[in-house]
DORO-692014 format. One line per 4 residues: number of its first residue (from 0); their letters; for each residue x, y, z of C-alpha. Coordinates in pm, 1 decimal. Example, Ala and Ser with C-alpha at 12.3 -4.5 7.8 and 13.67 -1.06 7.14 Angstrom:
# DORO-692014
0 = as = 1230.0:-450.0:780.0; 1367.0:-106.0:714.0;
***
This chain:
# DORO-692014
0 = xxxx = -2841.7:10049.8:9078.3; -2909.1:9682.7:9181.1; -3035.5:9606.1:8814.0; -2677.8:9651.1:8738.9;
4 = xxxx = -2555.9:9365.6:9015.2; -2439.6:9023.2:8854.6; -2756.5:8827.8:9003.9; -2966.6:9054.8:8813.1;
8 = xxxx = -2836.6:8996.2:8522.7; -2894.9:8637.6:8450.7; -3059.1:8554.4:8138.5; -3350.6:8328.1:8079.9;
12 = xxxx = -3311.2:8026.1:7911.7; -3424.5:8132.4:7621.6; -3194.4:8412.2:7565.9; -3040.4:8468.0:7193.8;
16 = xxxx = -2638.1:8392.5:7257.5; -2626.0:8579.6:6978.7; -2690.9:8944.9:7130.7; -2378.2:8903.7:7330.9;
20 = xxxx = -2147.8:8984.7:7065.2; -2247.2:9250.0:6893.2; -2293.1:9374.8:7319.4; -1927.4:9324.7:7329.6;
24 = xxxx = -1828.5:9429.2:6997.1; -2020.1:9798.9:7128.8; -1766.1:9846.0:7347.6; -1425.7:9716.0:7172.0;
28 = xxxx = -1570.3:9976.8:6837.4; -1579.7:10226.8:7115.5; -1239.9:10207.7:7296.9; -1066.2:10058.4:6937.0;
32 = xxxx = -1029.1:10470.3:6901.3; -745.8:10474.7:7136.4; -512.5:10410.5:6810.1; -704.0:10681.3:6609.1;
36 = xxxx = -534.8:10942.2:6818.6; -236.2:11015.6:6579.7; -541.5:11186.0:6374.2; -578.7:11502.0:6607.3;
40 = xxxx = -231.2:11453.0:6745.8; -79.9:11787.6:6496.8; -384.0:11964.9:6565.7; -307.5:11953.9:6990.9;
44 = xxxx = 12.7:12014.8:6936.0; -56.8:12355.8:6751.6; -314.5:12461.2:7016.2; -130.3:12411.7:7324.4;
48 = xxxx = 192.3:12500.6:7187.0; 340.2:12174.9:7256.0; 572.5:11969.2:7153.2; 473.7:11594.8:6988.3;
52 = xxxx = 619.2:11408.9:7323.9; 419.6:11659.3:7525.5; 100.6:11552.5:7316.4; 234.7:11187.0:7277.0;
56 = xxxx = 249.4:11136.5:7634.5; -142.1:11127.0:7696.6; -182.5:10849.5:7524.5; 130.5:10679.8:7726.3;
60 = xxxx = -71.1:10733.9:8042.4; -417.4:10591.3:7843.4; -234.6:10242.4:7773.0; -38.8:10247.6:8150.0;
64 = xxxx = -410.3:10280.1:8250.7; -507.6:10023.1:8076.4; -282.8:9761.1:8178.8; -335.4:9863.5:8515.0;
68 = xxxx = -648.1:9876.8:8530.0; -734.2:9543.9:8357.8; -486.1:9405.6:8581.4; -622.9:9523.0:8910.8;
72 = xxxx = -957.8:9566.8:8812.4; -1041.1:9204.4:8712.4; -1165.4:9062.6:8963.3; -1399.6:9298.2:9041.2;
76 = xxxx = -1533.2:9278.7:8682.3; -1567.5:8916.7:8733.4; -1767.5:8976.0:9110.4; -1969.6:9172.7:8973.9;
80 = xxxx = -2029.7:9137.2:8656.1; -2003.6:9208.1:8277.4; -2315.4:9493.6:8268.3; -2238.5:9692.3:8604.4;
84 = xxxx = -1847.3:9685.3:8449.1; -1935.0:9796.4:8097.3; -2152.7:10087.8:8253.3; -1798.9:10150.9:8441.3;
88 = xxxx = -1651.6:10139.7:8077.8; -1843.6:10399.6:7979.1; -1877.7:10648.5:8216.7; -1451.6:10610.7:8249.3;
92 = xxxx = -1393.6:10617.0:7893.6; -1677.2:10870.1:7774.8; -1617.0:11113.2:8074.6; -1240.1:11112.4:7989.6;
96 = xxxx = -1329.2:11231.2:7646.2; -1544.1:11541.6:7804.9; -1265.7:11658.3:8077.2; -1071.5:11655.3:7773.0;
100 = xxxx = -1257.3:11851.6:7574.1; -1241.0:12117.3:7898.7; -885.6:12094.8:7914.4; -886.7:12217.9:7563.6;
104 = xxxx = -1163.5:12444.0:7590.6; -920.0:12655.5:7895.8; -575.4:12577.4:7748.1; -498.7:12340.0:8050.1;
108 = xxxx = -293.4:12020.4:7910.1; -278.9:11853.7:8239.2; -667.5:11791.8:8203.3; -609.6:11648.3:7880.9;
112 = xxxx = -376.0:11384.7:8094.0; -640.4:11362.7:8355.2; -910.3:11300.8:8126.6; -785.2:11127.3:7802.7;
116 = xxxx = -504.2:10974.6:7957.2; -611.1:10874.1:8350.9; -974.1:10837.2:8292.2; -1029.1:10741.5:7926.2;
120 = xxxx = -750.7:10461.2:8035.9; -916.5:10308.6:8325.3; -1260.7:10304.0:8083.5; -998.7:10083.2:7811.9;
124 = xxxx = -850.1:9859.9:8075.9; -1210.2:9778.5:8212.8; -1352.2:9812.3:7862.7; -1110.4:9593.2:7688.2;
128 = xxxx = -1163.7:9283.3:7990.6; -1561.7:9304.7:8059.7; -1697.7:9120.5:7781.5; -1441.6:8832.5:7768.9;
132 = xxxx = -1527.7:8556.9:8051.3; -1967.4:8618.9:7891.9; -1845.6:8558.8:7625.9; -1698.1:8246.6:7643.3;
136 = xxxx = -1936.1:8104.7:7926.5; -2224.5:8198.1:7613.8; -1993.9:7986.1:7345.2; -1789.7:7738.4:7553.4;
140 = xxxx = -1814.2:7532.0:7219.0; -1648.6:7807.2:7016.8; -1429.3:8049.1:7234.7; -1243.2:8155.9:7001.6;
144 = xxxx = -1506.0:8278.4:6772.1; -1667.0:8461.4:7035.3; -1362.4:8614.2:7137.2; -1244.2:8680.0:6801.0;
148 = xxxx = -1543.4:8879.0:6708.8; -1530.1:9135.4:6986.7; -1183.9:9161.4:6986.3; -1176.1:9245.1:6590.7;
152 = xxxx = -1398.0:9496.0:6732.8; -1110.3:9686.2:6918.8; -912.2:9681.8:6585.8; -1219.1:9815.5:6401.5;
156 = xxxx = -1232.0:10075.5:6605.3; -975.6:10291.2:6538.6; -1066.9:10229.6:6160.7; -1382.6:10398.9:6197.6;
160 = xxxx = -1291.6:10668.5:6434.7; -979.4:10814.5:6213.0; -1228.5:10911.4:5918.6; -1506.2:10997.9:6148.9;
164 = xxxx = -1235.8:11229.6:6356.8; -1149.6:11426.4:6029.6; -1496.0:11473.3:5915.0; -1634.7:11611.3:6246.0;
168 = xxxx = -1309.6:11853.9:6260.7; -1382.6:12000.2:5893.0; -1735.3:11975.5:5981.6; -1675.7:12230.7:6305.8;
172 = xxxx = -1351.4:12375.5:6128.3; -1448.9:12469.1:5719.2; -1081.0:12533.6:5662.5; -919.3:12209.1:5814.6;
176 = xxxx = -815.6:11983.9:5508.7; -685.9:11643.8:5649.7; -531.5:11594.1:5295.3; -326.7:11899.1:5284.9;
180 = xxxx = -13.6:11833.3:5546.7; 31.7:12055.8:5840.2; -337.3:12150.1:5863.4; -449.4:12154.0:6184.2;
184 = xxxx = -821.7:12210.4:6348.3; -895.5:12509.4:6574.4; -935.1:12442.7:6926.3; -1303.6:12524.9:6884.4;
188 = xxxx = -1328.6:12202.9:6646.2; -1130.0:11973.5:6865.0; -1379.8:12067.1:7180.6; -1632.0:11984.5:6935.5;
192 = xxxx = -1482.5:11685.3:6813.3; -1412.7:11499.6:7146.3; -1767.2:11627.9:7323.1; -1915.4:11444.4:6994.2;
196 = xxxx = -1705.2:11117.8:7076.6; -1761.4:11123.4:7407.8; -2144.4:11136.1:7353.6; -2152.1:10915.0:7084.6;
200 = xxxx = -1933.3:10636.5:7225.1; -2170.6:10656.8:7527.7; -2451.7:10605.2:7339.0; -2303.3:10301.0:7148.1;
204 = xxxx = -2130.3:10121.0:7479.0; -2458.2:10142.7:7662.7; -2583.5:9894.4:7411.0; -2380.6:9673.6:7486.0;
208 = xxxx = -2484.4:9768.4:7877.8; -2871.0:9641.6:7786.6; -2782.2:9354.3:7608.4; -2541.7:9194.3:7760.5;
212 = xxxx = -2669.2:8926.4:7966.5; -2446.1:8631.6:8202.9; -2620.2:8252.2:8151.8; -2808.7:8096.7:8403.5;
216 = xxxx = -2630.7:7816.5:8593.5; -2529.2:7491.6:8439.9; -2658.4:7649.1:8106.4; -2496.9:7491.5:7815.8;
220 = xxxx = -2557.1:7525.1:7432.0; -2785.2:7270.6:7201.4; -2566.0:6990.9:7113.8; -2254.1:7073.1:7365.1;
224 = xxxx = -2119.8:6819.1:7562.2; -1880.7:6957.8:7825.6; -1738.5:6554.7:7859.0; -1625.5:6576.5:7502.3;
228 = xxxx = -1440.5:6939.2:7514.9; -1072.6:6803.7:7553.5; -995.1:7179.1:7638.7; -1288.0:7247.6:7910.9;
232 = xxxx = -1156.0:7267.4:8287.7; -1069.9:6950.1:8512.5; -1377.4:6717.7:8593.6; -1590.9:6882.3:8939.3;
236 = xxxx = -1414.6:7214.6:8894.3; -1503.9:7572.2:8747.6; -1136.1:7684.5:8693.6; -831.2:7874.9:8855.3;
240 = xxxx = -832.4:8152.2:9055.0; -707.7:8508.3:8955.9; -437.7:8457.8:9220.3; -367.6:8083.5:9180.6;
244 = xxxx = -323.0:8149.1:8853.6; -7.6:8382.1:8947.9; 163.5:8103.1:9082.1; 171.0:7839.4:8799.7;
248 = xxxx = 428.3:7846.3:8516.3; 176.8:7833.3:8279.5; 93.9:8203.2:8384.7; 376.6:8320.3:8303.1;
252 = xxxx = 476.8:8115.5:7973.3; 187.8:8253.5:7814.7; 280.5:8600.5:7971.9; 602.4:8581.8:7739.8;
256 = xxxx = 440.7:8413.7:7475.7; 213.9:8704.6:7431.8; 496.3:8942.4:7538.0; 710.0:8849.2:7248.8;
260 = xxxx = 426.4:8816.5:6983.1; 253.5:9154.7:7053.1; 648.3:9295.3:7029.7; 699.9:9181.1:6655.2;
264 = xxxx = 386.4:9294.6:6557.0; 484.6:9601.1:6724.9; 824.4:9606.8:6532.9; 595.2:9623.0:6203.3;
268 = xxxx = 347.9:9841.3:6321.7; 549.8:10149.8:6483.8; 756.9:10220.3:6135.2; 546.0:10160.7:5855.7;
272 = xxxx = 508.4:10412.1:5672.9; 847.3:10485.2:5664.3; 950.8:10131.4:5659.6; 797.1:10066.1:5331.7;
276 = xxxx = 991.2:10405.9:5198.6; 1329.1:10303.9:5312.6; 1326.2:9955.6:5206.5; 1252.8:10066.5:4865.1;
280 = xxxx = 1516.7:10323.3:4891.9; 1826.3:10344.7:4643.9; 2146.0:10486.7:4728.5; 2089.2:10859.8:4591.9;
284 = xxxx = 1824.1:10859.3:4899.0; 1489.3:10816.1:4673.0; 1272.8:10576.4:4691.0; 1059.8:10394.4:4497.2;
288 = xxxx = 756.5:10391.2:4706.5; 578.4:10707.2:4738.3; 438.8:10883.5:5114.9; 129.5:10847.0:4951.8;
292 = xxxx = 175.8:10510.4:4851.2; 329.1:10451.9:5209.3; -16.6:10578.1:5380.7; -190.5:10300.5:5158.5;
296 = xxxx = 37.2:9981.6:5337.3; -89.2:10139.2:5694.5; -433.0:10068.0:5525.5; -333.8:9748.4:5444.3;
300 = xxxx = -144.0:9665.1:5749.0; -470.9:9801.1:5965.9; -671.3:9524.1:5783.0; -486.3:9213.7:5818.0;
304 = xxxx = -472.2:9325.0:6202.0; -846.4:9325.3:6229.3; -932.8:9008.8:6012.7; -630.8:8777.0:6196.6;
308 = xxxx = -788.8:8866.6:6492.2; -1137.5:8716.6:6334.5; -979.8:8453.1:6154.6; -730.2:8307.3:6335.1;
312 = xxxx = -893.8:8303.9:6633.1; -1173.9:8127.6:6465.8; -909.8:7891.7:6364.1; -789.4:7792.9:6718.9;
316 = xxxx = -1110.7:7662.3:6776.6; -1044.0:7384.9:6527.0; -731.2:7331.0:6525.6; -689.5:7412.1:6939.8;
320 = xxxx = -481.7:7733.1:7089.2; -121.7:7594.4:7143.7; -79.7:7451.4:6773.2; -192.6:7857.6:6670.7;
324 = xxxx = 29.1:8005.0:6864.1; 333.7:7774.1:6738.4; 184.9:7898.4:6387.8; 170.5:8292.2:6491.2;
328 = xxxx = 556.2:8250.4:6639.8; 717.8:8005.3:6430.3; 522.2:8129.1:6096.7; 625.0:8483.5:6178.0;
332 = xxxx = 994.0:8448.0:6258.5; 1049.0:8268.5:5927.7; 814.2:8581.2:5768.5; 1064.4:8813.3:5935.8;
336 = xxxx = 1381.9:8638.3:5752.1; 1227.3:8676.6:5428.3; 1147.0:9018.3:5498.0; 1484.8:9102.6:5641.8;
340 = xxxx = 1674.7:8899.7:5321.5; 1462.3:8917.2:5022.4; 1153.3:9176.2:5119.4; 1337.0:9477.1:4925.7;
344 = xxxx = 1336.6:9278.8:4627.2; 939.3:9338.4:4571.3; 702.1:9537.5:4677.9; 443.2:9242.3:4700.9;
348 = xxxx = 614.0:9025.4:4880.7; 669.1:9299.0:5135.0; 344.3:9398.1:5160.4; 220.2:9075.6:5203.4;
352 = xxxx = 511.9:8922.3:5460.7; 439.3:9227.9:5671.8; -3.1:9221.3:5658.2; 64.0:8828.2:5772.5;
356 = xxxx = 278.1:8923.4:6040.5; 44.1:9235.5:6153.2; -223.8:8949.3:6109.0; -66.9:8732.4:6364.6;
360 = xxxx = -3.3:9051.9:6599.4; -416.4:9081.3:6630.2; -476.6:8700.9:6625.4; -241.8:8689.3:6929.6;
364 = xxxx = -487.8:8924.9:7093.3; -793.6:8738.5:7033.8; -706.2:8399.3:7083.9; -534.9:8457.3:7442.0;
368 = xxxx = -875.5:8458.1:7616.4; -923.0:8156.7:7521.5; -616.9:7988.2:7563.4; -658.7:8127.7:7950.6;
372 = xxxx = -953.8:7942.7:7919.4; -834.7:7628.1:7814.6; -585.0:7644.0:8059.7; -753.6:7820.3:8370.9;
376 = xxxx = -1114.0:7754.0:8304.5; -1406.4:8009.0:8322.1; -1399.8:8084.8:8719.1; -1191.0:8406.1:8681.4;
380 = xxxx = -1093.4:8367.9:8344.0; -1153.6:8756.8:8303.0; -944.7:8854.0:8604.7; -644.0:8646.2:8511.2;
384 = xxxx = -665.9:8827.1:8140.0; -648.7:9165.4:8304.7; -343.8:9070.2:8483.1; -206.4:8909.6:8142.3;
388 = xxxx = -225.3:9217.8:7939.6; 11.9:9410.0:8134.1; 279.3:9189.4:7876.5; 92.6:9429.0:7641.8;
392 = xxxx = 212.8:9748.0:7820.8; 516.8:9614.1:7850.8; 573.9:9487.8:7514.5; 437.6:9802.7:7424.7;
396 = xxxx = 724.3:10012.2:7596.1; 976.2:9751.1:7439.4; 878.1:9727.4:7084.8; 966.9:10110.1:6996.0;
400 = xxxx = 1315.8:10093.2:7256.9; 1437.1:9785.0:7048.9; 1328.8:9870.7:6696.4; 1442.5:10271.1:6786.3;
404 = xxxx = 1790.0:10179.4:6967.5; 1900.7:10003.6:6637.2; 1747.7:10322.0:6443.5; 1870.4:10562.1:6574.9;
408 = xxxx = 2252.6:10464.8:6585.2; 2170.1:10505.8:6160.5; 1959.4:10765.7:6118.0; 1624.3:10937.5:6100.8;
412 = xxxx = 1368.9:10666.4:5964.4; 1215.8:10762.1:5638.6; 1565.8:10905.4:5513.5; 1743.3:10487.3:5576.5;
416 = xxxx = 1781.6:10235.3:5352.2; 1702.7:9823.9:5407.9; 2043.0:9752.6:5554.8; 1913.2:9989.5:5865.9;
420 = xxxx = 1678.2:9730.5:5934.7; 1837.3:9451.0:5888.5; 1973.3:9424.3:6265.1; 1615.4:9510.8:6426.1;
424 = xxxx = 1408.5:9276.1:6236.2; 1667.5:8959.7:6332.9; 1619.4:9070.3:6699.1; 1237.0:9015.6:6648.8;
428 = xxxx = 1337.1:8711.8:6492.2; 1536.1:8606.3:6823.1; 1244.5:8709.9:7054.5; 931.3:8516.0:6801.8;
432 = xxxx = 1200.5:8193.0:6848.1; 1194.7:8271.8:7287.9; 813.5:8270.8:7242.0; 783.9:7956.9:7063.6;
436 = xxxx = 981.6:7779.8:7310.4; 763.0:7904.1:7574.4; 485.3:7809.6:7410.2; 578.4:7465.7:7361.3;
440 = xxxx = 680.8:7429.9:7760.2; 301.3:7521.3:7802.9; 126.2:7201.2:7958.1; -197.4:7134.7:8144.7;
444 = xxxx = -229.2:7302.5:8481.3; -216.7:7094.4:8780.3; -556.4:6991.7:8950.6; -413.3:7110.6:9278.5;
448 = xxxx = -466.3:7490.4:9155.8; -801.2:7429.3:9066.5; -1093.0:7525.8:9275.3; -1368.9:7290.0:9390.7;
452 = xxxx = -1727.2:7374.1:9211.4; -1882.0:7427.4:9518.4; -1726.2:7680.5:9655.8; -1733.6:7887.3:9322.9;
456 = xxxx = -1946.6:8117.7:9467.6; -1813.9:8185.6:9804.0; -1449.0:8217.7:9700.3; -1558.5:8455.3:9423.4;
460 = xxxx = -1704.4:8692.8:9645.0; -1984.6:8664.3:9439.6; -2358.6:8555.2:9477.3; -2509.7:8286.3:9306.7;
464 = xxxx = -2606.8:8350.6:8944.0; -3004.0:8275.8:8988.6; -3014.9:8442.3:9363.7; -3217.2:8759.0:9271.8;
468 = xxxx = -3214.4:8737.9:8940.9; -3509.3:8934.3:8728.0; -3757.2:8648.7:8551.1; -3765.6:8734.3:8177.1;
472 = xxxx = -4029.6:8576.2:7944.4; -3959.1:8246.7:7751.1; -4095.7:8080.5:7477.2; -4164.2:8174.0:7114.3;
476 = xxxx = -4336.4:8483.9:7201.6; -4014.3:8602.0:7365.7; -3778.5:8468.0:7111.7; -4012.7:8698.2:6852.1;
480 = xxxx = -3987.9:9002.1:7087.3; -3604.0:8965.4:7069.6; -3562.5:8948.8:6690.7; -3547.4:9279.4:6610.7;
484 = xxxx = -3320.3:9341.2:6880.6; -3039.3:9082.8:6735.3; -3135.0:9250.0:6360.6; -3099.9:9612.8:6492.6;
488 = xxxx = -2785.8:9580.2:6748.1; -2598.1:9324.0:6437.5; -2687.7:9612.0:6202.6; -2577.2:9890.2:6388.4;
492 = xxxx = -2169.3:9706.9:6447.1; -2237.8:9577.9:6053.5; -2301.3:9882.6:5927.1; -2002.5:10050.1:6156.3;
496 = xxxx = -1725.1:9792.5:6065.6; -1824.5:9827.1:5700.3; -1724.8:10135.8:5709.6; -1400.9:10096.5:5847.5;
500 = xxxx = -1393.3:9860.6:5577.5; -1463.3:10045.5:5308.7; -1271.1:10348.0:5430.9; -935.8:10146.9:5453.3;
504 = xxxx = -954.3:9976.5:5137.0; -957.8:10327.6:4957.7; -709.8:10450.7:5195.8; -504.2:10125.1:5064.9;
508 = xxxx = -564.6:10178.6:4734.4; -300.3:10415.4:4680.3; -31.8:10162.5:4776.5; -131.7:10069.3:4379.2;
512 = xx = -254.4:10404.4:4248.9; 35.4:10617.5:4384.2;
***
C-alpha cells in the first residue's frame, strides 16, 4: 500500500499536466450521481413501502456526510495525498452503492442509510476535495480552469447517471417505462441497478487513482513566473494552514459569500419544474406551460449549471476571483428582480434569467478553490475547502426552509400562481446583496498567518515530495509512451459528458416542442 503514500506519487518532470484533469474529472462524473437520485427515488419508495421523506432522508445523510467529511477529512487528504484519498473515494462511495443494493436485496432500509447515505457520503465529501489542491499546484497559472473542469465534472455527473439509471432498470425490469408516471422498477432491477453503479463507478474513479500524479518540488509550468502572479501566496511562504485559516475573517467572508450564493441557486433549483408552471399560471388555475414542457427547463437549468461552472471559472482567471464573485452576487440579485417583476411576462426571459442564475450557482462552486487559493495559498488549500463546504450543507438545509416557509403559507407548489413567489425570490434578493458585501470586505490575508516555506513539510505532517518517490522515465520516449494515455483517459470523460450533453438537450427540447 506504500505506492499509494504521497512521496510515491511524485511525478517526473516530464509528466503531461494534462492527465490530471480528466484524473479528477473520473471522480467528480462518478460522485456528480448524488443528484441523479430523484430517478429511483418512486421506485424505493414502492419497494420498501415507504414514504418519500423516509426515502428522501438517505440522501440527507449522503450530503451531511459530505460536508463532514470534507470538513474533517481534509487534512488528511492533503498529508497524504490526492491518489491514496481518491482510492478512499472509491472504496467509500462504490461500497456504499453495494450495502445498498443488500439493503434492498433483504428489505432492510436502514442499510440503505448505512450504505448510500453514511458510506456513499464520506466517498462524496473525500471525493468532491481530493483532486482540488493537484490540481491547482499542476496549473498555478490557470486555477480556475483546472478547477473548473473537474468541478463541471460533478455537475455532469448526475446528467449522465439519470439516463443511464433508467436504461439499466428497463434493461433488468422489461416492464419499467420511465416515461409513463408512477412506474416503478422491481426490487430485483434496483439491486441490479446500484451493483452496476457501484462497479462501474469503481472502475471509472480508479482512473483517476493511476493517473493522478502530485509535481515534484519547485516544479513550475513553461513560461510561469510565480513573481508576476499578483494572486500567488506572500513572498518565502507556501500558504495558510487548515487551522490558521479558521481564524482570519477572510475565512469566514468567503464562508457567507458562498453560503448565500449556493442558497439562490438553490431557491431556483429546488422548484423548477413547478416554478415554471405556476408563473405561467392564469387565474382559472391553468397554465400555460406544460409538465412536459416543465421537465425540458430542468434540462435547461442542468446545463447552464454545468457550463458556468466551466466558464466562469475560466473567467476568474482573467479577470481575477473577487471581481467574479461581485458579478455572480450582484449580477444575480438584479436577475432575481427581473424575474420576480417582469419574468411572467415571457417565457424566454424566464428561462433565460433563471439558466444565468443556475449558471452562477455552479460557477460559485468552481471558482471557490481558487479564490482559497488566492487567498490561503497551496499549503492546505484542500483542507481549508473541506471545511468551507460545510456553507454548502448548510445553505443546503436553508434554501428549501426559506423558499418552503413562504410556500407553504400559499399553497401546494405546482397549483400557485407568480404572486406566491414574489416574497421568496426578494428574500434571495436580500441574502445575494449580504454576499456581495462580504465579498467586497474580502482583503489580502495577513503575512502573520502564513507559514514559513521551510517548515512546509514538518507542520504538514507530511514527508517531503521527492523522499521516496518512484523514478519514472523522461524524455521523448516517455512523453510517446504517455500519449495514448492522455487520448484514451480525455476520450473516455469526452465521450461521457457528451452524453450528458446530448441527453439534456433532448430532454430540453420539449420546453419548445411541448
Amino acid at each position: 500500500m506504500s505506492v499509494l503514500d504521497r512521496g510515491r506519487s511524485v511525478a517526473s518532470r516530464s509528466y503531461n499536466r494534462w492527465l490530471i484533469p480528466p484524473a479528477a474529472l473520473a471522480v467528480h462524473l462518478s460522485i456528480g450521481q448524488a443528484y441523479a437520485t430523484s430517478v429511483y427515488k418512486n421506485s424505493l419508495v414502492a419497494h420498501f413501502d415507504a414514504s418519500q421523506t423516509q426515502i428522501g432522508i438517505i440522501f440527507s445523510i449522503a450530503i451531511v456526510m459530505l460536508g463532514l467529511s470534507a470538513a474533517v477529512g481534509g487534512t488528511w487528504v492533503e498529508r497524504n495525498g490526492p491518489r491514496k484519498a481518491m482510492l478512499v473515494a472509491a472504496l467509500f462511495w462504490s461500497g456504499g452503492f453495494l450495502v445498498g443494493a443488500l439493503g434492498i436485496a433483504t428489505a432492510q432500509l436502514w442499510l440503505l442509510y448505512l450504505g448510500y447515505g453514511f458510506l456513499g457520503g464520506i466517498g462524496l465529501g473525500i471525493g468532491y476535495i481530493s483532486p482540488v489542491s493537484t490540481l491547482m499546484k499542476w496549473f498555478p497559472d490557470r486555477p480556475g480552469l483546472a478547477t473548473g473542469m473537474a468541478i463541471m465534472g460533478f455537475g455532469g455527473g448526475a446528467l449522465v447517471a439519470s439516463p443511464v439509471s433508467n436504461q439499466l432498470m428497463a434493461l433488468y425490469d422489461p416492464d419499467y417505462d420511465a416515461t409513463v408516471s408512477g412506474s416503478a422498477a422491481s426490487g430485483g432491477a434496483l439491486v441490479g441497478l446500484f451493483i452496476t453503479l457501484g462497479l462501474g463507478y469503481f472502475a471509472l474513479m480508479m482512473m483517476g487513482v493511476l493517473l493522478v500524479r502530485v509535481p515534484p518540488k519547485g516544479w513550475r509550468p513553461d513560461g510561469y513566473d510565480p513573481a508576476s502572479d499578483t494572486r500567488a501566496p506572500v513572498a518565502g511562504s507556501e500558504g495558510v494552514s487548515a487551522g490558521n485559516a479558521l481564524r482570519t475573517p477572510q475565512f469566514w467572508l468567503l464562508w457567507t459569500v458562498l453560503f448565500t450564493n449556493v442558497t439562490a441557486g438553490i431557491g431556483i433549483l429546488e422548484h423548477a419544474s413547478p416554478l415554471l408552471q405556476d408563473f405561467f399560471r392564469d387565474a382559472s388555475g391553468t397554465s400555460a406551460v406544460t409538465a412536459a414542457a416543465a421537465g425540458g427547463f430542468v434540462g435547461v437549468l442542468s446545463l447552464f449549471n454545468m457550463a458556468g461552472r466551466f466558464v466562469w471559472s475560466s473567467t476568474s482567471d482573467i479577470v481575477g476571483r473577487k471581481p467574479i464573485y461581485a458579478f455572480y452576487l450582484g449580477a444575480g440579485a438584479i436577475l432575481y428582480i427581473l424575474t420576480a417583476t417582469v419574468g411572467g411576462t415571457s417565457t424566454v426571459v424566464f428561462v433565460v434569467t433563471a439558466g444565468i442564475i443556475t449558471s452562477f450557482y455552479g460557477g460559485g462552486f468552481a471558482t471557490v478553490p481558487a479564490y482559497l487559493r488566492d487567498l490561503f495559498g497551496t499549503f492546505e488549500v484542500g483542507a481549508i475547502h473541506g471545511r468551507l463546504l460545510t456553507a454548502w450543507s448548510a445553505a443546503g438545509i436553508a434554501g428549501p426552509l426559506i423558499i418552503n416557509a413562504f410556500l407553504d403559507a400559499q399553497g401546494e407548489p405546482g397549483t400557485l400562481t407568480r404572486d406566491a413567489y414574489q416574497a421568496p425570490l426578494f428574500t434571495m434578493v436580500g441574502l445575494l446583496v449580504v454576499g456581495f458585501v462580504a465579498n467586497l470586505l474580502i482583503r489580502s490575508v495577513a503575512a502573520r498567518f502564513y507559514e514559513p516555506a521551510a517548515t512546509h513539510p514538518v507542520s504538514a505532517g507530511a514527508p517531503a515530495e521527492t523522499a521516496g518517490a518512484v523514478s519514472e522515465p523522461t524524455g521523448p520516449a516517455a512523453q510517446r509512451s504517455r500519449t495514448p494515455l492522455l487520448v484514451v483517459s480525455w476520450t473516455i470523460v469526452a465521450v461521457l459528458l457528451g452524453y450528458a450533453v446530448v441527453s439534456v438537450v433532448v430532454t430540453a427540447s420539449r420546453l419548445f416542442t411541448g
